[in-house]
C-alpha positions in Angstrom: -12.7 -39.7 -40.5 -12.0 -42.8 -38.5 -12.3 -42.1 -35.3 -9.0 -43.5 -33.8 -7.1 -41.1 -36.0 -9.4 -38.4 -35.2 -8.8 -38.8 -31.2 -5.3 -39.6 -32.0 -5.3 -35.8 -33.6 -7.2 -34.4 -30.9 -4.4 -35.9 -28.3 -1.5 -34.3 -30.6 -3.0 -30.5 -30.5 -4.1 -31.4 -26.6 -0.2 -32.1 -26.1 1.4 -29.1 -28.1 -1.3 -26.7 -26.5 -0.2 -28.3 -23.0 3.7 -27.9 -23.7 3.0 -24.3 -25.3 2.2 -23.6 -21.4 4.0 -26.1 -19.4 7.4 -26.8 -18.9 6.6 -30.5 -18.9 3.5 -32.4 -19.0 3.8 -33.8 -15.5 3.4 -29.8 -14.3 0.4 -29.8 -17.1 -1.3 -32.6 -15.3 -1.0 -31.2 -12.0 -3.1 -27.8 -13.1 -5.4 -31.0 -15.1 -6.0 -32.8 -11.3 -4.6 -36.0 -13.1 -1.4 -37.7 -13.6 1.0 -37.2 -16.8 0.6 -41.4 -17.6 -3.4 -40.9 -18.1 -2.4 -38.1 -20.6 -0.3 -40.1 -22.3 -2.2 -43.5 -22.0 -5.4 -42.1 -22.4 -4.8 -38.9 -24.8 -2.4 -38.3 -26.5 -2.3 -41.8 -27.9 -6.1 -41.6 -28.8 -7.7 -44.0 -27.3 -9.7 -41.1 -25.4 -10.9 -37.5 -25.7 -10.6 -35.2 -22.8 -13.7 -34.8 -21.0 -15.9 -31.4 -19.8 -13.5 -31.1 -16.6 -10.8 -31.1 -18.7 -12.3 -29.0 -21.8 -12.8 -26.2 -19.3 -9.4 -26.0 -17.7 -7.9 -25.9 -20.8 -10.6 -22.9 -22.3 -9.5 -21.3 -18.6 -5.7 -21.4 -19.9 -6.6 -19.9 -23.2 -7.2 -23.7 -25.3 -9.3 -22.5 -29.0 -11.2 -25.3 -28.2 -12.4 -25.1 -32.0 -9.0 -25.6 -33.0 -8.6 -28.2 -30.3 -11.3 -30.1 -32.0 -11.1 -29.5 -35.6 -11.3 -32.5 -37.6 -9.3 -30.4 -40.4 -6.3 -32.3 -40.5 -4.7 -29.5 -42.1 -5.1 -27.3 -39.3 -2.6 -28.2 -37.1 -0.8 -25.1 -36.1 -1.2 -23.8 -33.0 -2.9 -20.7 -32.9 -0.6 -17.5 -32.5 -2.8 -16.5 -29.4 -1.9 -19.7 -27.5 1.9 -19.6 -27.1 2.0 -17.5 -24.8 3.2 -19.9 -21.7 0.8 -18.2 -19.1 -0.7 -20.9 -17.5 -2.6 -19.7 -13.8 0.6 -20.2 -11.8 2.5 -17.8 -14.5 -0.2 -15.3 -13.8 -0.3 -15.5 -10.1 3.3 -14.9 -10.1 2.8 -11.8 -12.2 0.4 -11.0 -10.0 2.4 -11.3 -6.3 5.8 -9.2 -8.2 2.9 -6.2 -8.8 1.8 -6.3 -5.3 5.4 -6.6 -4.1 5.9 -3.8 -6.2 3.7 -1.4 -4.8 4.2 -3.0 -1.2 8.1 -1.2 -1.8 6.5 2.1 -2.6 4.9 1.9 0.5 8.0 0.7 2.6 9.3 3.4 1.1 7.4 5.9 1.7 7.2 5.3 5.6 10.7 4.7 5.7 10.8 8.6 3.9 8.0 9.7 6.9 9.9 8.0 9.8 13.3 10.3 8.5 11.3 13.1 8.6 9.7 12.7 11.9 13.2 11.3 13.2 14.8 14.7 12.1 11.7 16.6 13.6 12.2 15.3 16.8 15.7 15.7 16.7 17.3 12.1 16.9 
């Protein structure tokens, strides 16, 4: 396979897997550390495969990096396991609303304490 169509392949999964997790690719390439014009310039148009940097942010947000780089051009659906759109800023957030979650059982449960003491003491 000539190479330009392969890279030019590459850069089309690169963007769908990107917008399967981003709203937009400018909030892709901030998670990246590079602008959304180099993705487009450089990727997406095929004149460059993403490098190791890249490769590895993208297997951190779930990337089948097989699939990714599959020179089957019939292969072009993103995998099922992908779509999520859970990206590390998605899961930080899921994170904080457990926390804040448990932080209300808590608040809770002094505010329950200080009623009880409150009535103890006769106030």
């Amino acid at each position: 396979m000539p190479t330009n169509l392969y890279n030019k392949i590459v850069g089309g999964r690169f963007k769908e897997f990107l917008l399967s997790k981003y709203d937009s690719i400018n909030a892709a390439a901030e998670y990246l550390e590079t602008s959304g014009d180099s993705l487009r310039n450089s990727y997406f148009n095929g004149k460059a495969l993403p490098g190791a940097k890249i490769i590895h942010k993208l297997i951190i947000l779930g990337c089948d990096i097989n699939w990714l780089l599959n020179e089957d051009l019939n292969d072009n659906k993103l995998p099922h396991k992908q779509k999520e759109k859970e990206g590390p800023l998605e899961k930080r957030l899921k994170d904080l609303e457990e926390e804040n979650k448990k932080l209300k059982k808590k608040i809770a449960a002094y505010e329950s304490a200080i009623k009880y003491l409150d009535k103890a003491k006769g106030v």
